[in-house]
C-alpha positions in Angstrom: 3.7 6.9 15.9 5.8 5.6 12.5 3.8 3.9 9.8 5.1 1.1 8.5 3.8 0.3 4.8 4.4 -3.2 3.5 2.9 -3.8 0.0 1.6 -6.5 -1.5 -0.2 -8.2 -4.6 -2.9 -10.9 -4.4 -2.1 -13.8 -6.1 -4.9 -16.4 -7.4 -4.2 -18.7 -4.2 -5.2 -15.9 -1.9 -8.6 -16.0 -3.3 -12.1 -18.4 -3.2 -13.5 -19.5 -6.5 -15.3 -16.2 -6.9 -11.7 -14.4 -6.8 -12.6 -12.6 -3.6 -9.7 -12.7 -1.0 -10.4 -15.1 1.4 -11.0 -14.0 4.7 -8.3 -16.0 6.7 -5.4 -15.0 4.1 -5.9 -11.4 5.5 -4.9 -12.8 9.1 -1.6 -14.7 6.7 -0.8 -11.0 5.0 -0.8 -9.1 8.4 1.5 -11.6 9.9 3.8 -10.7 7.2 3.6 -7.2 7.3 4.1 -7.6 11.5 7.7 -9.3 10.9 8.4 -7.3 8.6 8.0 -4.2 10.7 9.5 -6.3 13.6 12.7 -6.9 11.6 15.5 -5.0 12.8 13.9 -3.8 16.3 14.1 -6.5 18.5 17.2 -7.9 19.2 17.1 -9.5 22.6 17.3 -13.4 21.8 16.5 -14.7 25.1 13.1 -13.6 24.6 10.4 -15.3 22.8 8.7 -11.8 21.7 5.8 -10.3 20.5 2.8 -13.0 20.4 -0.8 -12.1 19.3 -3.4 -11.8 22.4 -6.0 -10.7 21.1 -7.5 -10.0 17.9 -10.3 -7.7 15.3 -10.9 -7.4 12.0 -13.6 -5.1 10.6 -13.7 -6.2 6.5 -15.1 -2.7 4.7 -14.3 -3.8 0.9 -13.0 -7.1 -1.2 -9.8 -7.2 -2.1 -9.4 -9.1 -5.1 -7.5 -11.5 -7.6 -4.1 -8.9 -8.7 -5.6 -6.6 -6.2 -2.3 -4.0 -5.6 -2.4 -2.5 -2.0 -0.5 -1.8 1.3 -1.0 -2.9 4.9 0.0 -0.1 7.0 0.6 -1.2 10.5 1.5 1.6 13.6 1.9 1.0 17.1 -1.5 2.5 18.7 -0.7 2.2 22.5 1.7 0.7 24.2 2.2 -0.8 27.7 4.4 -2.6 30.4 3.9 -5.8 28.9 1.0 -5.2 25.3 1.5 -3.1 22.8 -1.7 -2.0 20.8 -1.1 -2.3 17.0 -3.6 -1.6 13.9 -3.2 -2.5 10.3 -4.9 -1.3 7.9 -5.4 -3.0 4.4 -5.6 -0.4 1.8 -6.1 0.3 -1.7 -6.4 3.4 -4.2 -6.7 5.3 -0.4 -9.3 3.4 0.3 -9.6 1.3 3.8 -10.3 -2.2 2.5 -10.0 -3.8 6.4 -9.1 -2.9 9.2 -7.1 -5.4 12.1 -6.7 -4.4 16.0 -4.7 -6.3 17.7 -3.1 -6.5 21.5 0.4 -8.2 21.2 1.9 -9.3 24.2 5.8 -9.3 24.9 7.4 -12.5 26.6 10.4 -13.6 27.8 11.9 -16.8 27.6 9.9 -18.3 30.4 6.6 -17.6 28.0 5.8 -14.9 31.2 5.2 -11.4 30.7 8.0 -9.4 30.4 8.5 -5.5 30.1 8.6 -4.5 26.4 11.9 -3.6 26.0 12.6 0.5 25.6 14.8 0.3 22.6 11.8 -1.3 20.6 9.6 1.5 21.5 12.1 4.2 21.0 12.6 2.8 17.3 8.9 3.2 16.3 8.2 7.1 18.3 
């Protein structure tokens, strides 16, 4: 599957008084890097979309104050209704954390709908 790579800088309001990111902003900075890869894709507006089911986060290093680095998010698996997504936080090559996630596609009824071919098609 593509990679998408979104990049990004940690600014002094990401951090906690030590300067350590703090752990909810990495939830914030994946949400980001999700739209971003979702921009362009989906295009079906009576839909609601892609909404976050479930969720994991393994932290394996800090990131810090002016920490440069890239979220790398790939589709891992995808069925009728989820798709399996993981984004990886890194820096210097180095996996900094690690999110798994199970998004689930709905339609404007906020029922499950079939995730829509095109969208897949645009991330083999």
């Amino acid at each position: 599957m593509k990679k998408h790579i979104f990049p990004f800088t940690i600014a002094y309001a990401d951090t906690d008084a030590e300067g350590i990111v703090y752990h909810a902003r990495y939830l914030e900075i994946a949400e980001r890097a999700r739209m971003n890869w979702l921009r362009g894709k989906l295009n079906v507006s009576d839909d609601i979309g892609f909404v976050v089911r479930e969720l994991n986060i393994k932290y394996i290093q800090p990131l810090k104050v002016a920490d440069e680095f890239v979220v790398e998010t790939c589709m891992v698996d995808v069925g009728a209704a989820v798709v399996k997504v993981e984004q990886k936080f890194v820096k210097d090559g180095n996996d900094c954390a690690i999110i798994n996630l199970k998004v689930a596609y709905l339609g404007g009824d906020m029922r499950p709908k079939r995730v829509p071919q095109e969208f897949i098609n645009s991330l083999v």
